[in-house]
TILUMLO-277402 format. One line per field, with one value per residue: x, y, z of N, C-alpha, C, O in turn; residue in three letters. Coordinates in nm, 3 decimals, always signed. Layout:
n.c1	X, ...
n.c2	Y, ...
n.c3	Z, ...
ca.c1	X, ...
ca.c2	Y, ...
ca.c3	Z, ...
c.c1	X, ...
c.c2	Y, ...
c.c3	Z, ...
o.c1	X, ...
o.c2	Y, ...
o.c3	Z, ...
aa	ALA, ...
END
This chain:
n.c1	-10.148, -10.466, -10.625, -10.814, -10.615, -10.384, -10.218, -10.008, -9.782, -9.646, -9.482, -9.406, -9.260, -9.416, -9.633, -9.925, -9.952, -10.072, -10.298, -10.522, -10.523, -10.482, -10.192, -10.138, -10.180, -10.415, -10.730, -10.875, -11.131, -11.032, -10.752, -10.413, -10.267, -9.959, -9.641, -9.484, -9.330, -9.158, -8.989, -8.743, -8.696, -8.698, -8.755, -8.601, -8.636, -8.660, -8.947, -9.195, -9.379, -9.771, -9.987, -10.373, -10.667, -10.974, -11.189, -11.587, -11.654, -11.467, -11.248, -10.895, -10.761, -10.963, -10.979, -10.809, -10.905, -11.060, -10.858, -11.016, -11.116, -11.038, -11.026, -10.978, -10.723, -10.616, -10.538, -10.435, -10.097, -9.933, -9.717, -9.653, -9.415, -9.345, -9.014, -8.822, -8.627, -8.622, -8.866, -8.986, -9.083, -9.308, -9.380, -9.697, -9.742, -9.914, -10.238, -10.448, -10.644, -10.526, -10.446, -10.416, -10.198, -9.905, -9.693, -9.468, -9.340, -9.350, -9.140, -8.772, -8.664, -8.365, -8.186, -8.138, -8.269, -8.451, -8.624, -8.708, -8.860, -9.102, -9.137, -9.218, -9.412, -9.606, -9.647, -9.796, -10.053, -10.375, -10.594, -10.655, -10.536, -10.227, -9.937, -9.722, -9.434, -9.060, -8.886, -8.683, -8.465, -8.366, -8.477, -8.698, -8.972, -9.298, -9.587, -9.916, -10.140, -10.504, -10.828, -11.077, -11.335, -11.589, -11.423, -11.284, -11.030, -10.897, -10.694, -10.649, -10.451, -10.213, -9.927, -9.617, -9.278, -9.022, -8.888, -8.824, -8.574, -8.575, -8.434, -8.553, -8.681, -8.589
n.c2	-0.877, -0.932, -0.873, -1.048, -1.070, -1.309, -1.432, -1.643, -1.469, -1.426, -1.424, -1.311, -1.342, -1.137, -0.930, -1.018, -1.269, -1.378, -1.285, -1.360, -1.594, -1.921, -2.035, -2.266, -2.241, -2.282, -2.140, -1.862, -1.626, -1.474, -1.470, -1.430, -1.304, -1.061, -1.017, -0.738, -0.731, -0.587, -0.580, -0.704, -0.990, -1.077, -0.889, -0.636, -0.395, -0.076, -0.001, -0.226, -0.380, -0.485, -0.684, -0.714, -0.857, -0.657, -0.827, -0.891, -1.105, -1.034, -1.151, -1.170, -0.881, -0.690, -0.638, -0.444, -0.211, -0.161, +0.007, +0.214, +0.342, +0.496, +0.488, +0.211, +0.222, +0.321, +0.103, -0.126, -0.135, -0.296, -0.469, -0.851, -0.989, -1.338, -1.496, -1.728, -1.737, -1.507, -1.340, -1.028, -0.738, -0.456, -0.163, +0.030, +0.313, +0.448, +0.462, +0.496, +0.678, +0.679, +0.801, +0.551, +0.558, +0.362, +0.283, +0.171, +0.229, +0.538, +0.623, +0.684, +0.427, +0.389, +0.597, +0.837, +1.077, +0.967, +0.794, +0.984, +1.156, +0.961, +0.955, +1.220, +1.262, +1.087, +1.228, +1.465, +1.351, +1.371, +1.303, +1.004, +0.782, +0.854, +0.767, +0.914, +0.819, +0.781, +0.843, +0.770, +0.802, +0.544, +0.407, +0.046, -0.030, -0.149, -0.110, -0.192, -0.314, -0.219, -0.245, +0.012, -0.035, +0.168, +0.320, +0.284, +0.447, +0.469, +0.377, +0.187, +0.228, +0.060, +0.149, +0.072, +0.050, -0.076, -0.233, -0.451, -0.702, -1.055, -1.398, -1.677, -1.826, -2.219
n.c3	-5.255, -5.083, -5.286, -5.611, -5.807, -5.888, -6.068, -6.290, -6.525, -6.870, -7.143, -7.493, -7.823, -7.978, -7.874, -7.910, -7.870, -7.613, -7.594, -7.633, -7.565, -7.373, -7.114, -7.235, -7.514, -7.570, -7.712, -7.574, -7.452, -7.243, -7.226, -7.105, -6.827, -6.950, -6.995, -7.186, -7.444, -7.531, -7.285, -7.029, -6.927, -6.699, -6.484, -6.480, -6.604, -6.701, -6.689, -6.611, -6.861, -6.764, -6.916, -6.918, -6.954, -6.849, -6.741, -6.750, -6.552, -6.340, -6.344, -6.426, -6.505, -6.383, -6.137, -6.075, -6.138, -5.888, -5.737, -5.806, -5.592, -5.321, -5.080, -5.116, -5.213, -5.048, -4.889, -4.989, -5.078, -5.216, -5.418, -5.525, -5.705, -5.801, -5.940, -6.085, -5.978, -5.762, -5.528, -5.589, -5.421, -5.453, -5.392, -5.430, -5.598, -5.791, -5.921, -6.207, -6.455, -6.764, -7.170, -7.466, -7.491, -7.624, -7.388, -7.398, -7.640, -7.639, -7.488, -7.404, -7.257, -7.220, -7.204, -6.920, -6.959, -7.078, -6.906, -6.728, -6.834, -6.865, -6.562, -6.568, -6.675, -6.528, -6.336, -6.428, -6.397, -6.241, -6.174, -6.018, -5.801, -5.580, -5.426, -5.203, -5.253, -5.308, -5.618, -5.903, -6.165, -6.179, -6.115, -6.058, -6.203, -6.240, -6.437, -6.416, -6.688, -6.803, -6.981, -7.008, -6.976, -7.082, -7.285, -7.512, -7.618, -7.376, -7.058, -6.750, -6.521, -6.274, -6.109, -5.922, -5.739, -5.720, -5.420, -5.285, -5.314, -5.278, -5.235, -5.366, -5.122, -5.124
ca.c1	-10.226, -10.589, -10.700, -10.818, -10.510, -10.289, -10.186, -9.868, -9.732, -9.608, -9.393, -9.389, -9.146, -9.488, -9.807, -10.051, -9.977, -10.161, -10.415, -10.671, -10.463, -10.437, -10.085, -10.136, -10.163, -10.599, -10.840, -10.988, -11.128, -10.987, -10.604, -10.338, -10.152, -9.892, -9.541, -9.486, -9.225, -9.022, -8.950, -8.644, -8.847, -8.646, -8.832, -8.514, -8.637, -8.717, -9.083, -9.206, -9.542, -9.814, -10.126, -10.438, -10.811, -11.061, -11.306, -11.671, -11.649, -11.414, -11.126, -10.787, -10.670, -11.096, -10.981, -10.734, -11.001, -11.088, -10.785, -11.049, -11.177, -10.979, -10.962, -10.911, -10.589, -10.474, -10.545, -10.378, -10.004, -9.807, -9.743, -9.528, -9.421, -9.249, -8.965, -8.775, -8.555, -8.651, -8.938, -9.027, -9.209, -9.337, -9.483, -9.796, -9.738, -9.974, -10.343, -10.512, -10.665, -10.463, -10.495, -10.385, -10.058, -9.833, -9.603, -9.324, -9.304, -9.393, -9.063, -8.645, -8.633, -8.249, -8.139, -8.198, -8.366, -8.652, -8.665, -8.730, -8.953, -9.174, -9.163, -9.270, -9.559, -9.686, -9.668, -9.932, -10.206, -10.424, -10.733, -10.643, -10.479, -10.076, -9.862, -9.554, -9.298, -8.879, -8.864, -8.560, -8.412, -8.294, -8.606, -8.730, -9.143, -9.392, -9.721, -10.002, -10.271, -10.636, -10.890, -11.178, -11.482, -11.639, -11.327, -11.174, -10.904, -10.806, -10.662, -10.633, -10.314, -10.181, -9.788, -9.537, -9.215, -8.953, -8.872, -8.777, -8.610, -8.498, -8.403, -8.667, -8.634, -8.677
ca.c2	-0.926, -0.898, -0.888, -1.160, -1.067, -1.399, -1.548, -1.670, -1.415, -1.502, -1.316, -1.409, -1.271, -1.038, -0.871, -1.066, -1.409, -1.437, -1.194, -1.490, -1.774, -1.984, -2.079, -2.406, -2.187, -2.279, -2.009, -1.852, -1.454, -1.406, -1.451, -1.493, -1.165, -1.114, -0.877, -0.681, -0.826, -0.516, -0.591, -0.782, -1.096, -1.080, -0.745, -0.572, -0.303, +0.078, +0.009, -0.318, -0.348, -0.635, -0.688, -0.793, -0.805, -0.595, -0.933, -0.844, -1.168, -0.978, -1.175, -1.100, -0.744, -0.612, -0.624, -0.306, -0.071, -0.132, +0.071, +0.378, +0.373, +0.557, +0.345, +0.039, +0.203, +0.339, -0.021, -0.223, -0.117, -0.405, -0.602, -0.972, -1.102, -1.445, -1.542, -1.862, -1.714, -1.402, -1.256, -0.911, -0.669, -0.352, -0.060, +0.073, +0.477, +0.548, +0.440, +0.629, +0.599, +0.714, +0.774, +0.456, +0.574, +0.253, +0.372, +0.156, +0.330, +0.651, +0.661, +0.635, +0.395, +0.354, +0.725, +0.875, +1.153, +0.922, +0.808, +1.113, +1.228, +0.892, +1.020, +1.338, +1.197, +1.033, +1.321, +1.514, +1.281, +1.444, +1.224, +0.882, +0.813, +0.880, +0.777, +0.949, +0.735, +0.815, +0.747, +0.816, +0.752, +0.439, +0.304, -0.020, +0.021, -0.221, -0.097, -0.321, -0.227, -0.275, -0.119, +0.120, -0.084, +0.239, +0.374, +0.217, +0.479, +0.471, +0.247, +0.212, +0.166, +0.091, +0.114, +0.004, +0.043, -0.245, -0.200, -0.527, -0.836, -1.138, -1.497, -1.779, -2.001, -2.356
ca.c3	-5.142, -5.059, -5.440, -5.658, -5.910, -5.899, -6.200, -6.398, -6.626, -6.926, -7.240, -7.593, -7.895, -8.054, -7.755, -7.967, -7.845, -7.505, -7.579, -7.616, -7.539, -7.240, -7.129, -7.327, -7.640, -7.636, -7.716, -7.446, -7.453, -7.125, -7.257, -6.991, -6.792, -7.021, -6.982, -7.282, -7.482, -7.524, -7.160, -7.000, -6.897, -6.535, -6.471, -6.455, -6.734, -6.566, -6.656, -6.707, -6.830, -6.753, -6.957, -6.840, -6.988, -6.813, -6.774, -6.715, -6.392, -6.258, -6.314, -6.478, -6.465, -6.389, -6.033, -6.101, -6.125, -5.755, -5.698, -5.785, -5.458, -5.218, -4.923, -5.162, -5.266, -4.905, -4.811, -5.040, -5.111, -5.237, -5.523, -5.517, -5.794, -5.765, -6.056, -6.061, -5.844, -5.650, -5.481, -5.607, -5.379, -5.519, -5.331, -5.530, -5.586, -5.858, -5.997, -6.259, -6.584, -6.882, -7.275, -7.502, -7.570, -7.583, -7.325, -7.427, -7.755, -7.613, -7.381, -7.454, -7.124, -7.263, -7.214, -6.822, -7.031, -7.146, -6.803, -6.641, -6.892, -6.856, -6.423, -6.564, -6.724, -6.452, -6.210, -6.441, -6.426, -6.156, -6.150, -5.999, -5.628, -5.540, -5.292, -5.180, -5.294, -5.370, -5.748, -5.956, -6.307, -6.158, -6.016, -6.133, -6.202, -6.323, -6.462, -6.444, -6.744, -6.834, -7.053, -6.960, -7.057, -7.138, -7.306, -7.607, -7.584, -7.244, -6.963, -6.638, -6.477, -6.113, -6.109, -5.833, -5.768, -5.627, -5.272, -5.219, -5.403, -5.200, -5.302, -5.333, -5.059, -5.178
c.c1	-10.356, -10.675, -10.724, -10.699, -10.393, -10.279, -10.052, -9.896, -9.605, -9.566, -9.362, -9.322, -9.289, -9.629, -9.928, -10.096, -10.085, -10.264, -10.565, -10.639, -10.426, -10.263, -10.024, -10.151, -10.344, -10.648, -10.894, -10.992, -11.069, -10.826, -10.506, -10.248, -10.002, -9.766, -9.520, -9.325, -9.089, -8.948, -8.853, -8.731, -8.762, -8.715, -8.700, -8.521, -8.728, -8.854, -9.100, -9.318, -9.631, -9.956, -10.248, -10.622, -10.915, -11.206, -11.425, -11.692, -11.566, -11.258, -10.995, -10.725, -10.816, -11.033, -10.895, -10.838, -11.091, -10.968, -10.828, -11.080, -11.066, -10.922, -10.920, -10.774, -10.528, -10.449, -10.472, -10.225, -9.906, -9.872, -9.628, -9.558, -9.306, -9.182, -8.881, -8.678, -8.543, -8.792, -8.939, -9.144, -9.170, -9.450, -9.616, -9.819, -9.841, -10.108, -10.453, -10.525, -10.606, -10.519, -10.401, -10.269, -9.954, -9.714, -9.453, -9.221, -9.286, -9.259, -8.907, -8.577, -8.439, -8.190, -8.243, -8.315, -8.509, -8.704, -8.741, -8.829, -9.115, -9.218, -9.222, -9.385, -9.630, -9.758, -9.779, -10.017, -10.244, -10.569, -10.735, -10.568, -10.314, -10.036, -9.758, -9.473, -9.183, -8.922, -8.749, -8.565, -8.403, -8.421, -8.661, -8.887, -9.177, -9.519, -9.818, -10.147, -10.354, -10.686, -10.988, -11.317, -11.560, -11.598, -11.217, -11.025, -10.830, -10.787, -10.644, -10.519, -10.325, -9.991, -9.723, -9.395, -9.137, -8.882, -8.786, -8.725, -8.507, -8.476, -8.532, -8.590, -8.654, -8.563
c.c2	-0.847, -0.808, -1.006, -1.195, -1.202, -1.492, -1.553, -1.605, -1.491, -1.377, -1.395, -1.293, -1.086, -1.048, -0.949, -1.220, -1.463, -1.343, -1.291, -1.579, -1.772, -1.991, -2.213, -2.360, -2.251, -2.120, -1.992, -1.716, -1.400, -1.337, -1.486, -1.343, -1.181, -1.000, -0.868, -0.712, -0.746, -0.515, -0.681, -0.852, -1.117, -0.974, -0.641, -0.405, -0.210, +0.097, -0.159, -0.345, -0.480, -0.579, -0.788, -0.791, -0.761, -0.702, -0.884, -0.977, -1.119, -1.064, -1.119, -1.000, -0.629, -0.545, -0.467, -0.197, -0.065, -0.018, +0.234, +0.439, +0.413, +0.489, +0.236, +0.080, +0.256, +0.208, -0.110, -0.157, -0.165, -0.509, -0.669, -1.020, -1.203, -1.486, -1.665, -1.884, -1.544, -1.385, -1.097, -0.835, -0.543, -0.239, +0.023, +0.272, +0.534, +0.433, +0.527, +0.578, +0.766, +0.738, +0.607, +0.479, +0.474, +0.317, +0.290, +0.187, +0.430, +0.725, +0.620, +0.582, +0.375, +0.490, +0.732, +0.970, +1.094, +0.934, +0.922, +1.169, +1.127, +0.946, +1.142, +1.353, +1.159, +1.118, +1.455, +1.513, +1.338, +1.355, +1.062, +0.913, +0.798, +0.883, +0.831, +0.867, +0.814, +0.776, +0.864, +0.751, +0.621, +0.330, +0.181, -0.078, -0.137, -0.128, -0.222, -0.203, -0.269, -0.173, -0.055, +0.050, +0.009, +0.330, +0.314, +0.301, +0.550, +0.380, +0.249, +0.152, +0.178, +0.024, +0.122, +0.015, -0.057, -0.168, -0.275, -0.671, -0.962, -1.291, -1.577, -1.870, -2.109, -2.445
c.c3	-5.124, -5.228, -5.489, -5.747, -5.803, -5.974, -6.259, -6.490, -6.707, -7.056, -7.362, -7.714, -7.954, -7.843, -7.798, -7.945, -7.756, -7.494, -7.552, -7.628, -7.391, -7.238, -7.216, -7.471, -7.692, -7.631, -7.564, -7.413, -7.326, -7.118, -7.102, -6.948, -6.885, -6.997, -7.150, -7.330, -7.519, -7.363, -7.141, -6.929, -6.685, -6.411, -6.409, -6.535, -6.634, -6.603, -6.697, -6.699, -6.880, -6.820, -6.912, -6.887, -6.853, -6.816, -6.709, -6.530, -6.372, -6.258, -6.410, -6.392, -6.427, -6.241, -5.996, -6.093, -5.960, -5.670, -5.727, -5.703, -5.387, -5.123, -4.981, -5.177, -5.141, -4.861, -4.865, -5.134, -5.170, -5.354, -5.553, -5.652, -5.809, -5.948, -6.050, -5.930, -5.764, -5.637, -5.491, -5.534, -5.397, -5.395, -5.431, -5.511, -5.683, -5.941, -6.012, -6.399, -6.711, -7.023, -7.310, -7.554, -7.504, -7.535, -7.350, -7.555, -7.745, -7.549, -7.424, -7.329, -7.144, -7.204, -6.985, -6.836, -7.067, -7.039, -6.680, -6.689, -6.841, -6.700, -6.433, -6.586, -6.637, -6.340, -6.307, -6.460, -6.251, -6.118, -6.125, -5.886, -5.686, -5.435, -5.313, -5.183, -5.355, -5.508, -5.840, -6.052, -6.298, -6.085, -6.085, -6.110, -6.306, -6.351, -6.513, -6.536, -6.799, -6.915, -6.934, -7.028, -7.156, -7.246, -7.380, -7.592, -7.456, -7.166, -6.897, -6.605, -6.321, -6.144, -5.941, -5.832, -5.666, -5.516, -5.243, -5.271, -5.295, -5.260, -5.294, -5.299, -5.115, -5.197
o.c1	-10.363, -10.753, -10.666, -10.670, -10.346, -10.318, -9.991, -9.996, -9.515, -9.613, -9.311, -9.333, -9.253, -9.670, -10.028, -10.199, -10.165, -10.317, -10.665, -10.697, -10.375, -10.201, -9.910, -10.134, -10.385, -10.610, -10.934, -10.894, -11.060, -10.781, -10.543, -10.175, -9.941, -9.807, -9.535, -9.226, -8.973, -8.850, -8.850, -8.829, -8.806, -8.720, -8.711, -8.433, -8.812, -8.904, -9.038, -9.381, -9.606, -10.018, -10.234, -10.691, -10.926, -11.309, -11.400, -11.733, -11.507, -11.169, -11.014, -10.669, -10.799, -11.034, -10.925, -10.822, -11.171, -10.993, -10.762, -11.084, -10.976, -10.810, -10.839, -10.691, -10.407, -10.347, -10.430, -10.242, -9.800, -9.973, -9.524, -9.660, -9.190, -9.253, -8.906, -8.657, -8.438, -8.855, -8.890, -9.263, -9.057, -9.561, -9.564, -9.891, -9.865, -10.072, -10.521, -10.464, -10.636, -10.638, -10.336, -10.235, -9.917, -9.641, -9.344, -9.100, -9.203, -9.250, -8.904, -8.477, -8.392, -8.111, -8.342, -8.420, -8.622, -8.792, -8.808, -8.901, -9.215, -9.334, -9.277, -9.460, -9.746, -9.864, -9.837, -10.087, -10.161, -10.627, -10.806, -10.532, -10.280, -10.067, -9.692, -9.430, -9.202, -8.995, -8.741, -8.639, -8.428, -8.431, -8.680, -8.917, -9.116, -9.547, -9.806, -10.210, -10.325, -10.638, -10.979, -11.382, -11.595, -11.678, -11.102, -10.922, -10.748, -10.858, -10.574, -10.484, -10.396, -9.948, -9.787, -9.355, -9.181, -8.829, -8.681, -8.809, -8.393, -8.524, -8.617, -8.505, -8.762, -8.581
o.c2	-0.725, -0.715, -1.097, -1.312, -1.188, -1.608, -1.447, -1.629, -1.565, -1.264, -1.507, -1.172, -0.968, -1.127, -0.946, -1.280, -1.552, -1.323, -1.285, -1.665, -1.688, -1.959, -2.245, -2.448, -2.261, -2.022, -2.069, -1.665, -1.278, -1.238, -1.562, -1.284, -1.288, -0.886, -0.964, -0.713, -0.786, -0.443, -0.763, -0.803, -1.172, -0.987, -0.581, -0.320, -0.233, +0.202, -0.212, -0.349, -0.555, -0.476, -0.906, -0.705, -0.841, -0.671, -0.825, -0.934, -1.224, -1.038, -1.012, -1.004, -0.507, -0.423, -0.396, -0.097, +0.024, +0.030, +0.335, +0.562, +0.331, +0.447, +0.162, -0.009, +0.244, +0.188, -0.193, -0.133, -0.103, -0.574, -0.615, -1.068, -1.166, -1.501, -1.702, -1.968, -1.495, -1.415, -1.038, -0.850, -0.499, -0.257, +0.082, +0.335, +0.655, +0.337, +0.593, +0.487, +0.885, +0.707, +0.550, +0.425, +0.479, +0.389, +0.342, +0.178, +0.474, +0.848, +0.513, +0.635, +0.334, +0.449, +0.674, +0.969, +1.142, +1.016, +0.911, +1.236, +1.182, +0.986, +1.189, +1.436, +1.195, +1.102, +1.536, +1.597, +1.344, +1.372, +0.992, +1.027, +0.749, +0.964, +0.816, +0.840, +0.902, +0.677, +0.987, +0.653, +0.559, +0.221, +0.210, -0.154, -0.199, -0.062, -0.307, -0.102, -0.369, -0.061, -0.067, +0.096, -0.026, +0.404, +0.293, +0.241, +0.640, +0.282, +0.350, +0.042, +0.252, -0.086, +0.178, -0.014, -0.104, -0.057, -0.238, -0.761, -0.944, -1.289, -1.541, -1.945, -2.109, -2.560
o.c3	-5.144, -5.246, -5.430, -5.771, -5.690, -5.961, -6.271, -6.558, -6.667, -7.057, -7.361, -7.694, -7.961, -7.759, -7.727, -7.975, -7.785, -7.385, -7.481, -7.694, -7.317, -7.339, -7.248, -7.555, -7.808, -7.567, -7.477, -7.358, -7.311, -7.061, -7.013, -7.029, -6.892, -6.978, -7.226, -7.256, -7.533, -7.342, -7.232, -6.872, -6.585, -6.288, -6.302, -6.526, -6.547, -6.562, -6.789, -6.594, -6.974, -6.793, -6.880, -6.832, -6.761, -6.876, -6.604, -6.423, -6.395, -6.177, -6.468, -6.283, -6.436, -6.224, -5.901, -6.024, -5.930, -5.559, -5.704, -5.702, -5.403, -5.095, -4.927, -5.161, -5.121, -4.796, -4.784, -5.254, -5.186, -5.378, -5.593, -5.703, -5.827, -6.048, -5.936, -5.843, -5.721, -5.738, -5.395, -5.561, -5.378, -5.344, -5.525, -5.433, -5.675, -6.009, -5.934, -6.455, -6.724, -7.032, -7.222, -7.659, -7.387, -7.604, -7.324, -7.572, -7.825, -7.548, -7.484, -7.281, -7.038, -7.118, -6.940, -6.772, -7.080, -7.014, -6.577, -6.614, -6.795, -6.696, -6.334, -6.536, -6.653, -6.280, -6.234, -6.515, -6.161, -6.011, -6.197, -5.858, -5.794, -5.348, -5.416, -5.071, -5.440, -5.518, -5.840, -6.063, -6.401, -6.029, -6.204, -6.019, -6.394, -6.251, -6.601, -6.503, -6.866, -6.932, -6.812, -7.122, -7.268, -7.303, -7.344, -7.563, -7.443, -7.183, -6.892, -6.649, -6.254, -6.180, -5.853, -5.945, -5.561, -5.529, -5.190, -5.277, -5.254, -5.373, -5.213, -5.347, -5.175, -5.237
aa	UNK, UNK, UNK, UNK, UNK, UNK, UNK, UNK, UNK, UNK, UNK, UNK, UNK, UNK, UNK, UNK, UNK, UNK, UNK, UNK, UNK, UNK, UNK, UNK, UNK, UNK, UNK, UNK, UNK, UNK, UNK, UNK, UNK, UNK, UNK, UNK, UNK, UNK, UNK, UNK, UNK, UNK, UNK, UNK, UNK, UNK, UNK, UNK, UNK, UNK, UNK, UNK, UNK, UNK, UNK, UNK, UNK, UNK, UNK, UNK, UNK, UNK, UNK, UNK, UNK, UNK, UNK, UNK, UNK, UNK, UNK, UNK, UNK, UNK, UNK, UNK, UNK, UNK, UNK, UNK, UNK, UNK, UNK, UNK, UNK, UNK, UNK, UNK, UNK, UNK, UNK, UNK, UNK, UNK, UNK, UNK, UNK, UNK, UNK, UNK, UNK, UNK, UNK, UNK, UNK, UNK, UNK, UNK, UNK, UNK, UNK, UNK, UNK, UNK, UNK, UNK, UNK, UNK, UNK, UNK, UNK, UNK, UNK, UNK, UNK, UNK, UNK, UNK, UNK, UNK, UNK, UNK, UNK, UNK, UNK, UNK, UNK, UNK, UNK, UNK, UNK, UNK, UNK, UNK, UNK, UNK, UNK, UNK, UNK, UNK, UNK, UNK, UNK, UNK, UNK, UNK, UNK, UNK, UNK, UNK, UNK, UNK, UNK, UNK, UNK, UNK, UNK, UNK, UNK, UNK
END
């Protein structure tokens, strides 16, 4: 809420599918937000991570880097994401720009040990905003990530963790 970010995510067997494809499988440099396919497509997986191009209009995943501003990120705390059948809301504890290390390689989310290590990671990035948030082995995190226009090897992230999952009325 109160971003332009709202689009259908989408998950395909290889990362390379919706990089520059529409959901209709046309070309189009913008690509489509996409979850990373080592992910459980329910978002049940202790990180699960959304891709998003860094578009120069501002749409996609550009809008993420408003979360450098200070007040943009005390101001805007929450991220919904709707699945066939729940409502996912996410509290937003951490945006900050990273190196390019594919963090779902990087981490043994299987083991509490990876887990903990991946929480350990996060807590010594020092140059991007942090909220006080609970987070545990058991926590279930999205990271939403973009590039660095200026910065082939780095990326900006804003992660979240689930607060809240309720049924979809309907």
């Amino acid at each position: 809420p109160g971003t332009v970010i709202n689009y259908p995510v989408v998950q395909a067997a290889d990362n390379e599918q919706y990089l520059s494809r529409m959901l209709d499988g046309s070309y189009h440099a913008a690509g489509t937000i996409f979850l990373d396919c080592r992910c459980d497509g329910s978002f049940q997986s202790s990180n699960s991570i959304l891709y998003g191009h860094n578009m120069r209009d501002g749409s996609m995943f550009a809008a993420l880097h408003k979360f450098e501003d200070e007040d943009f990120f005390n101001e805007h705390d929450t991220v919904v994401i709707y699945t066939p059948t729940q409502r996912l809301t996410y509290t937003i504890f951490a945006a900050y720009p990273r190196d390019d290390a594919h963090l779902m390689r990087k981490f043994d989310y299987s083991s509490a040990e990876g887990r903990q290590a991946f929480l350990d990671e996060i807590a010594t990035h020092t140059d991007g905003h942090f909220r006080d948030v609970e987070l545990t082995t058991d926590s279930n995190i999205i990271t939403l990530s973009t590039c660095i226009g200026s910065a082939d090897d780095q990326r900006y992230i804003v992660q979240a963790v689930l607060t809240e999952a309720a049924p979809v009325q309907g």
